[in-house]
C-alpha positions as CSV (number, residue, x, y, z in Angstrom):
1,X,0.0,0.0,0.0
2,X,1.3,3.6,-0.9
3,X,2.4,5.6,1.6
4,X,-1.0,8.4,1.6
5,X,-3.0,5.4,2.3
6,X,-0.7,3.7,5.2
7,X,-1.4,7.3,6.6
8,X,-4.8,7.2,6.3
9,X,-4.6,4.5,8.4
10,X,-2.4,5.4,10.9
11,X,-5.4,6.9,13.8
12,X,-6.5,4.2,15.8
13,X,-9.4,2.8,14.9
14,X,-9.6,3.3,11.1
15,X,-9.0,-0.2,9.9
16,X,-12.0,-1.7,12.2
17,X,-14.4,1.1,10.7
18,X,-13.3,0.5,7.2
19,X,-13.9,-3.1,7.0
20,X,-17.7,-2.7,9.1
21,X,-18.4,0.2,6.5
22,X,-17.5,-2.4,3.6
23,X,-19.4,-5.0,5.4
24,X,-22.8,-3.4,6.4
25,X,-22.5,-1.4,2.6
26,X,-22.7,-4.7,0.8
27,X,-26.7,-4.4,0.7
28,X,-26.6,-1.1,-1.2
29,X,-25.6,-3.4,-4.5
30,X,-27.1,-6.7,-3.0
31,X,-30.5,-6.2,-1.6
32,X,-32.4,-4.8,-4.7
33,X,-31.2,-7.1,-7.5
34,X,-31.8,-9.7,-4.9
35,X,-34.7,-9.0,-4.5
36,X,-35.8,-9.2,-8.0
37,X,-33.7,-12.6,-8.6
38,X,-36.6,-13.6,-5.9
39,X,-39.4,-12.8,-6.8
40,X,-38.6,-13.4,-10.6
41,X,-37.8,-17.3,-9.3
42,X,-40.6,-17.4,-7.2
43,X,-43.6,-15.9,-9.6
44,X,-41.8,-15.5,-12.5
45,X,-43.3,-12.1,-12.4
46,X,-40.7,-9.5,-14.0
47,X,-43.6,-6.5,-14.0
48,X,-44.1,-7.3,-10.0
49,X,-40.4,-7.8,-9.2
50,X,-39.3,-4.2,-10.7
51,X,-42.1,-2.5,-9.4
52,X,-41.1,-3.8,-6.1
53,X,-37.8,-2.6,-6.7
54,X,-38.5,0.4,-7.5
55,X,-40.4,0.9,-4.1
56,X,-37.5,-0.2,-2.4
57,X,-35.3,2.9,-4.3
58,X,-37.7,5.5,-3.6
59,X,-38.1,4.6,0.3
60,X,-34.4,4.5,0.2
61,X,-34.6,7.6,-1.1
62,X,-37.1,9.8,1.1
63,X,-36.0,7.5,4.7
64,X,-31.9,8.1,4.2
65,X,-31.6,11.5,4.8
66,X,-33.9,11.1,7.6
67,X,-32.2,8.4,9.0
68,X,-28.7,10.6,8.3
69,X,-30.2,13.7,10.0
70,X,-31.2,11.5,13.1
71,X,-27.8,10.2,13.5
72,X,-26.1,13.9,13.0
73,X,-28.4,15.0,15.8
74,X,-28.1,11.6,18.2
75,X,-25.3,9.7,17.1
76,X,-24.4,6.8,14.8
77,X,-25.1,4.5,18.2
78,X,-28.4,4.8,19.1
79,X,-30.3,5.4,15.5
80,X,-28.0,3.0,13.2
81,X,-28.9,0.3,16.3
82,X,-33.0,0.2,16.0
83,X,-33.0,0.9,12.3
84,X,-31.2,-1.4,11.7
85,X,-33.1,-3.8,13.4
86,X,-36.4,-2.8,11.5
87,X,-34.7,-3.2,8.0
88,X,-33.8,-6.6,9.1
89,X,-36.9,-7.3,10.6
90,X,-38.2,-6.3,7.5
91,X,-35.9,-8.3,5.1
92,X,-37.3,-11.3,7.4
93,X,-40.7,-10.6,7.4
94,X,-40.4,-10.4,3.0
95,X,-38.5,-13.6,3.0
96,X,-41.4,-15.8,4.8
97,X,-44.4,-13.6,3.1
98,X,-42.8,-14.8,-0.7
99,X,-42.1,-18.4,0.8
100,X,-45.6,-18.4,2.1
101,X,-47.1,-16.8,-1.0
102,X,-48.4,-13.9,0.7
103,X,-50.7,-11.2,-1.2
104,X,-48.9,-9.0,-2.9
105,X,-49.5,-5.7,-0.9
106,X,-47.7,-7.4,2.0
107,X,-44.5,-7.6,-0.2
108,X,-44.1,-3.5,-0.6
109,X,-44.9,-3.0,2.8
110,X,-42.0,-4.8,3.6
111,X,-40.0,-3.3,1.2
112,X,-41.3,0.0,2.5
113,X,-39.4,-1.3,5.6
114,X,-36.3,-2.5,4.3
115,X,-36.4,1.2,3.0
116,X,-34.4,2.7,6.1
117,X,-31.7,0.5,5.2
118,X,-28.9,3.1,6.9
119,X,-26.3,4.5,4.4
120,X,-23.2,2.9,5.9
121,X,-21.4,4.8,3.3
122,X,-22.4,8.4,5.2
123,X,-21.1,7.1,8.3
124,X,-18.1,5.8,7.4
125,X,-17.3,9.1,5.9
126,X,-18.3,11.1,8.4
127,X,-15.9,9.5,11.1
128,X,-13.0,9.9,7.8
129,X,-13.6,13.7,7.6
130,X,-13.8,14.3,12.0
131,X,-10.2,12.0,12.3
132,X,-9.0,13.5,9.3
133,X,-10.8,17.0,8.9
134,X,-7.5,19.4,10.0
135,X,-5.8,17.6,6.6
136,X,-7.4,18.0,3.6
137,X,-5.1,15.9,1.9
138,X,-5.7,12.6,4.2
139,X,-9.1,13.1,4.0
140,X,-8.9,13.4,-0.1
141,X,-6.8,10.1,0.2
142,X,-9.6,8.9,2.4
143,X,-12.3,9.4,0.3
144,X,-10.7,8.2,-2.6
145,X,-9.9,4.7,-0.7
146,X,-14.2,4.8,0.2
147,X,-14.9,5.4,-3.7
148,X,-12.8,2.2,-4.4
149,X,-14.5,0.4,-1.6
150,X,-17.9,1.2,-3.2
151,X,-16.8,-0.2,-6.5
152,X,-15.9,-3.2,-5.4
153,X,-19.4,-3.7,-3.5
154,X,-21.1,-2.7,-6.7
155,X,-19.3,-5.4,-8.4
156,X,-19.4,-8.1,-5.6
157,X,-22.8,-7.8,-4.7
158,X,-25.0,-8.9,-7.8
159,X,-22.6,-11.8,-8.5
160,X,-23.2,-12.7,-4.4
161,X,-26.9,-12.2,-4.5
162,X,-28.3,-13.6,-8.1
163,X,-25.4,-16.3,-7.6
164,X,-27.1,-17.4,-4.1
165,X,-30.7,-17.4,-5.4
166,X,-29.9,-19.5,-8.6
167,X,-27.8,-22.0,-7.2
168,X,-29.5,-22.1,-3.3
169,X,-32.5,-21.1,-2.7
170,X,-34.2,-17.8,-3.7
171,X,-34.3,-16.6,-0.7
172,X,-30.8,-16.5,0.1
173,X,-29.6,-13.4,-1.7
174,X,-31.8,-10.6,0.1
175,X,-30.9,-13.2,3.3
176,X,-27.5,-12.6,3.1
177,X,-27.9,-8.9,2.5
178,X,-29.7,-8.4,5.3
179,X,-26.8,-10.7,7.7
180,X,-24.1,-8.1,6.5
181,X,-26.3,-5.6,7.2
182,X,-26.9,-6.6,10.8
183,X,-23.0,-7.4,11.3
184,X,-21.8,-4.5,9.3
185,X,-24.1,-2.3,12.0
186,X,-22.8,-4.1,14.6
187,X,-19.2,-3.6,14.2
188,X,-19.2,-0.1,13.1
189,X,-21.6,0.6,16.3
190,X,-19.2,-1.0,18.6
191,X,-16.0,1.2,17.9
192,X,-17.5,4.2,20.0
193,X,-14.1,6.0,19.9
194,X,-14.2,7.2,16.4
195,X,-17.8,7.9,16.4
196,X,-18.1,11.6,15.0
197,X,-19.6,13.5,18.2
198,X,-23.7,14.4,17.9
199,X,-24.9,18.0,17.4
200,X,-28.2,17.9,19.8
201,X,-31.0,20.4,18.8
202,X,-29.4,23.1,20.4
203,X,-26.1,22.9,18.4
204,X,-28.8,22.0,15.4
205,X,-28.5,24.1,12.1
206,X,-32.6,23.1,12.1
207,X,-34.0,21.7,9.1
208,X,-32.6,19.5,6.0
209,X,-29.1,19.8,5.0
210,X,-31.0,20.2,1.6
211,X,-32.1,23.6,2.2
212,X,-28.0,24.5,1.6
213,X,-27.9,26.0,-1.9
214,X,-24.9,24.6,-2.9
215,X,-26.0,20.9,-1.6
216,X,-29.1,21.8,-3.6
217,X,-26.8,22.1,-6.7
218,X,-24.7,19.1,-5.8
219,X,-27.6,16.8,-5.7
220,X,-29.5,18.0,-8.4
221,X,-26.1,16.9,-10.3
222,X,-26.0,13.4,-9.3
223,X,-29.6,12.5,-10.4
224,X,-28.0,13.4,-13.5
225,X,-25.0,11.3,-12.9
226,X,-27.0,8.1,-11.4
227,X,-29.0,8.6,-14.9
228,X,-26.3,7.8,-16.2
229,X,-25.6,4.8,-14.6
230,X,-28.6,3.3,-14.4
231,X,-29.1,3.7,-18.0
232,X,-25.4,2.5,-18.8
233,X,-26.3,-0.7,-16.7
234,X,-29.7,-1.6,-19.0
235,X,-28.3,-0.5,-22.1
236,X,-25.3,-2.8,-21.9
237,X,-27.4,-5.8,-20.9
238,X,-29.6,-5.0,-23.5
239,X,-26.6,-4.7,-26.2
240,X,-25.1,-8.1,-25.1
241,X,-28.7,-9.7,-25.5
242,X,-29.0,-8.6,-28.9
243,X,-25.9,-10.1,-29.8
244,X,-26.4,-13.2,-28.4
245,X,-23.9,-13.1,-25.4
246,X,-26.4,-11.8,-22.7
247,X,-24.0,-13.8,-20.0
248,X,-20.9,-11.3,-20.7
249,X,-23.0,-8.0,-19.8
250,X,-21.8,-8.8,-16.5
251,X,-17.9,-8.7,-17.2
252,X,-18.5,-5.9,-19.5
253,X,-20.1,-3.9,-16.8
254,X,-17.3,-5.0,-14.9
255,X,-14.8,-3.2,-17.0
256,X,-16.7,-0.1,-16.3
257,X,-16.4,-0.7,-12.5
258,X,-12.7,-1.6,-13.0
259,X,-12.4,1.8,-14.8
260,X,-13.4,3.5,-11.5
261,X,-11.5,1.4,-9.5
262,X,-8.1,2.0,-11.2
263,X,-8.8,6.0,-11.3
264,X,-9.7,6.2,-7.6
265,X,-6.9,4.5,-6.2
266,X,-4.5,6.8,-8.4
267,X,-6.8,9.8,-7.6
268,X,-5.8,8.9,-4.1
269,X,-2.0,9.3,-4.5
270,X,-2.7,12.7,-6.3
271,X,-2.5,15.9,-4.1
272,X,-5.3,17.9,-6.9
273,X,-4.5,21.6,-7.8
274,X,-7.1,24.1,-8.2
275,X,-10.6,25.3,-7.2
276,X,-12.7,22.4,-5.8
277,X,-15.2,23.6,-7.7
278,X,-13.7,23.4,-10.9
279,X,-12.2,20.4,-10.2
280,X,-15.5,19.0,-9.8
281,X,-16.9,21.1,-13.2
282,X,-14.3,19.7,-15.3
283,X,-15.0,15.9,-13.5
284,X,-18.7,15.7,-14.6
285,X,-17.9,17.6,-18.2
286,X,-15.1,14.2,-19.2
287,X,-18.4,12.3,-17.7
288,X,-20.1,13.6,-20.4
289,X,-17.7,13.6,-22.8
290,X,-16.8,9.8,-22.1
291,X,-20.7,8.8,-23.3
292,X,-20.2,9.7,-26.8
293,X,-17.9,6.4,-27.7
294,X,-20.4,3.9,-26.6
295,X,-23.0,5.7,-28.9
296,X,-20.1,4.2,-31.8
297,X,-19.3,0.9,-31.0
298,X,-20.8,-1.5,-32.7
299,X,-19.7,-4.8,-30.3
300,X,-19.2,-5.9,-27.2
301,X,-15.3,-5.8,-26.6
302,X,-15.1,-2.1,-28.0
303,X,-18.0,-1.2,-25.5
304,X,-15.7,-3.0,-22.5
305,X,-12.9,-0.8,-24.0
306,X,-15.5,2.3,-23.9
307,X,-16.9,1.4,-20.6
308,X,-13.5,1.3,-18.8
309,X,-12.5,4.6,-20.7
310,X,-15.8,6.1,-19.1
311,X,-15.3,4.5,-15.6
312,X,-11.7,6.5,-15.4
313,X,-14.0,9.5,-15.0
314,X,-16.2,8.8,-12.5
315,X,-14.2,8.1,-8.7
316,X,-12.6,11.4,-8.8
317,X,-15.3,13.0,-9.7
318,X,-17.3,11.2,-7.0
319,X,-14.0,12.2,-4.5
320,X,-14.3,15.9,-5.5
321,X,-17.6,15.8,-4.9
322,X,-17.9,14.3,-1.4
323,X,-14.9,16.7,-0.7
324,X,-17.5,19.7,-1.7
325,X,-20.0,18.7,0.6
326,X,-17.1,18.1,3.5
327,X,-17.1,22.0,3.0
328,X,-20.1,23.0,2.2
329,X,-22.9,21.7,4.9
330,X,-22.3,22.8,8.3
331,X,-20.2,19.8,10.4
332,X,-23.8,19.0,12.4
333,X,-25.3,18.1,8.8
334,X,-22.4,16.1,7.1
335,X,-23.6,12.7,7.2
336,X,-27.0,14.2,6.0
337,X,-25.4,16.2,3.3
338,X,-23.1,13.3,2.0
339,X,-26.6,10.6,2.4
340,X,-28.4,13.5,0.0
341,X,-25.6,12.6,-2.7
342,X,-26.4,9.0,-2.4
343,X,-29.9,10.2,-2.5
344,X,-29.8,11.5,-5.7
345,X,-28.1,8.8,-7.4
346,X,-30.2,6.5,-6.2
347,X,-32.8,8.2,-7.7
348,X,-30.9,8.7,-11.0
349,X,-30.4,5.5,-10.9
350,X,-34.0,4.5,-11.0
351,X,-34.9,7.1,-13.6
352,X,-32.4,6.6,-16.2
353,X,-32.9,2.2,-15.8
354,X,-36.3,2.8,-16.4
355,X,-36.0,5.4,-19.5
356,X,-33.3,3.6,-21.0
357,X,-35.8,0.2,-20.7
358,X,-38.3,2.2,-22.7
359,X,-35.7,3.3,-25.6
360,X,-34.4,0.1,-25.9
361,X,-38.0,-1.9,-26.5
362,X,-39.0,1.2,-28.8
363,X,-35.2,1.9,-31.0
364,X,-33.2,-0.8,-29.4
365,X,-30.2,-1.2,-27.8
366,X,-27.2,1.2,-29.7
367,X,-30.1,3.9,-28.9
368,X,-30.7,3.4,-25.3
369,X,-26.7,4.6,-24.9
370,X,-28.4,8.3,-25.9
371,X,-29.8,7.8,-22.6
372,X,-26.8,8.4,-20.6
373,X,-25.3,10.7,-22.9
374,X,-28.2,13.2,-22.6
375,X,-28.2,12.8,-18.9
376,X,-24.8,13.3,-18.7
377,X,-25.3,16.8,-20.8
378,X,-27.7,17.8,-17.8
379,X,-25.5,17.0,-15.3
380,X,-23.0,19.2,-17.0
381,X,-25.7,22.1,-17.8
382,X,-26.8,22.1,-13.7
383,X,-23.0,22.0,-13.0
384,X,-22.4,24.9,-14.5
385,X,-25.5,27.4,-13.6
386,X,-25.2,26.2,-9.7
387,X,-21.5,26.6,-10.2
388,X,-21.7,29.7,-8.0
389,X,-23.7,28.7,-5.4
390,X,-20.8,26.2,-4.7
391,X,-20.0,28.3,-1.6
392,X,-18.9,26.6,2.0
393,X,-20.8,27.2,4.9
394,X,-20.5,30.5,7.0
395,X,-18.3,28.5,9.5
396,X,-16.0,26.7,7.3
397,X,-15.1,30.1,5.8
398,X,-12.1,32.0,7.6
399,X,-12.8,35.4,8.8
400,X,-10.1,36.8,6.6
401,X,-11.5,35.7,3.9
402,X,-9.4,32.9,2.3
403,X,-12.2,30.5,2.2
404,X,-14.6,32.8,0.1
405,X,-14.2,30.2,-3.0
406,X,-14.3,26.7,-1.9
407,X,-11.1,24.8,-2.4
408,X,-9.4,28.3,-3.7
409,X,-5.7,28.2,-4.9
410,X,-5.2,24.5,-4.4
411,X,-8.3,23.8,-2.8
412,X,-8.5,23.8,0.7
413,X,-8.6,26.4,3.1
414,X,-10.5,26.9,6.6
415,X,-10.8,27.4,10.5
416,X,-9.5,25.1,13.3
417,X,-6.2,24.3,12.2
418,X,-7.8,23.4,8.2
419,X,-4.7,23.0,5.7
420,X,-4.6,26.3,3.8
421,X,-1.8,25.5,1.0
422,X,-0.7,29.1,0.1
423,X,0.3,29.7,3.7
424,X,2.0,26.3,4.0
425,X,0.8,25.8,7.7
426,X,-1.7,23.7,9.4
């Protein structure tokens, strides 16, 4: 391991919160697909099985940041404890329902449950920016180490979970996502001395992190980006069906994976120059820019080769971008702020599957990669108008004014002992 990320590691307690985060994170990639692979086994229902997971996305989506805000204001301890336990419960209680052939409606009330499924992600981040938030470049090494993390889960999961429910039972995928779930909860819950300390109601900014312009911006970006993503994933399944390899979609998404995982972990070695800001502007423009091969290639090793091209793009624009919110929502919002970027890939992710699903049965597959390549265009076109409003919060700023752009000169500068690079003091 290179020597920024031996240092990342050097505060006690960092390994053991890593490996629960990457633990209790494995459902974010498992639980959905697996739930599908279910009920697709069990009823051979397709219509039922995405409209179930579609539930499951948008209660993800409207109980994270609740869930987030809770822990900002009471600690990771007691909320991540009893929400965990009702996902679980919840997992459990959709399990037996499908085994005993329940009615329908009592399936997406238990997905409505599984819902609050904690972003293990937010917190892991969280305790990364209080150990490592007087060192900008640790905590960019940091982040770029999590963006890795989540590619691998993104690649592990789906083989885990449709692997267990076609060769076990078909049960056994959302099972198992729920197990790491509980474990990964556990673990992380049990190291108490890294825990980021709570902001009670009267240390409380009051409302949602959301209400930040500049997190407003940042979100509104990323269900652009997940757009992109979602529609990448059903445009590339679709591809390989129509050319009779349906099998490889799998290893060709994985090149796009692989992409992300290669550019992260060398993003992490890189100390970036610049405004954060722009940083992150010129990270979602190549975004857009990378979507224009796959509308050319015509089979499925150029699209791998396109798909890895692409995937170079996307951790450090992820790592720019969780950096931005580091500095942009007051500290007693962070793990709400960074849950709102998950928030609105998630959602991206469910709106650009679903449009590039429609393309594909109406112009077929080539055309379903416009898709991604519009969204992408958004992402860019948001980027740019809410470009000013990427401002850091009133108390991140320093009263001289050297933290009136975020990230300007090489982009880091703030109170409490923050790295600012043109002084060359901590």
């Amino acid at each position: 391991m290179s020597s920024p990320y031996r240092a990342i590691f050097a505060a006690p307690g960092t390994r053991a919160f890593a490996v629960a985060g990457l633990v209790g994170r494995m459902p974010l990639s498992m639980l959905g697909i697996g739930i599908v692979t279910m009920i697709s086994q069990v009823t051979g229902r397709y219509g039922l099985a995405g409209a179930l997971s579609a539930t499951l996305a948008l209660a993800a989506a409207v109980c994270g940041p609740l869930v987030s805000r809770l822990v900002d204001r009471y600690g990771q301890r007691r909320v991540l404890r009893p929400v965990c336990a009702v996902t679980v419960a919840a997992v459990a209680a959709l399990l037996v329902a499908v085994r005993e052939d329940a009615p329908d409606w009592t399936y997406f009330v238990c997905v409505v449950g599984a819902g609050l499924t904690p972003s293990l992600g937010a917190m892991v981040r969280a305790r990364w920016s209080a150990i490592h938030h007087g060192s900008p470049e640790l905590l960019h090494t940091a982040f770029s180490f999590e963006s890795v993390l989540d590619e691998i889960v993104f690649i592990l999961g789906p083989i885990l979970s449709i692997g267990l429910c076609t060769a076990w039972f078909a049960e056994s995928g959302p099972l198992l996502a729920a197990a790491f779930l509980g474990v990964g909860v556990l673990m992380l819950t049990a190291q108490r001395a890294t825990e980021p300390a709570p902001h009670p109601r009267g240390q409380h900014h009051g409302g949602s992190a959301l209400r930040t312009p500049a997190l407003a911006v940042m979100a509104g970006v990323y269900v652009g980006t997940g757009t992109v993503f979602g529609a990448v994933d059903v445009a590339t399944v679709a591809f390989a069906d129509e050319r009779g390899h349906k099998a490889l979609a799998s290893l060709v998404l994985a090149s796009y994976a692989a992409g992300s995982c290669l550019a992260g972990l060398v993003f992490g070695l890189l100390r970036p120059k610049g405004s954060a800001a722009g940083r992150f502007l010129l990270g979602i423009t190549l975004m857009a820019v990378s979507m224009i091969p796959p509308l050319l290639v015509g089979n499925l090793w150029f699209l791998a080769g396109a798909l890895f091209l692409s995937g170079l793009t996307i951790a450090p624009t992820m790592v720019t971008a969780l950096g931005l919110v580091e500095r942009l929502v007051p500290r007693s919002q962070l793990t709400e702020g960074i849950t709102w970027i998950s928030t609105g890939l998630a959602v991206g992710v469910a709106a650009g599957a679903s449009l590039a699903g429609r393309v594909v049965d109406a112009h077929g597959a080539s055309a379903a990669f416009a898709v991604p390549a519009s969204a992408a265009v958004v992402a860019v076109g948001v980027a740019v108008l809410g470009n000013r409003r990427l401002r850091p919060a009133p108390e991140r700023e320093e009263p001289h004014g050297h933290g009136e752009d975020v990230g300007d000169a090489n982009g880091w500068a703030g109170r409490d002992g923050e790295w600012d690079s043109r002084e060359g003091v901590a």
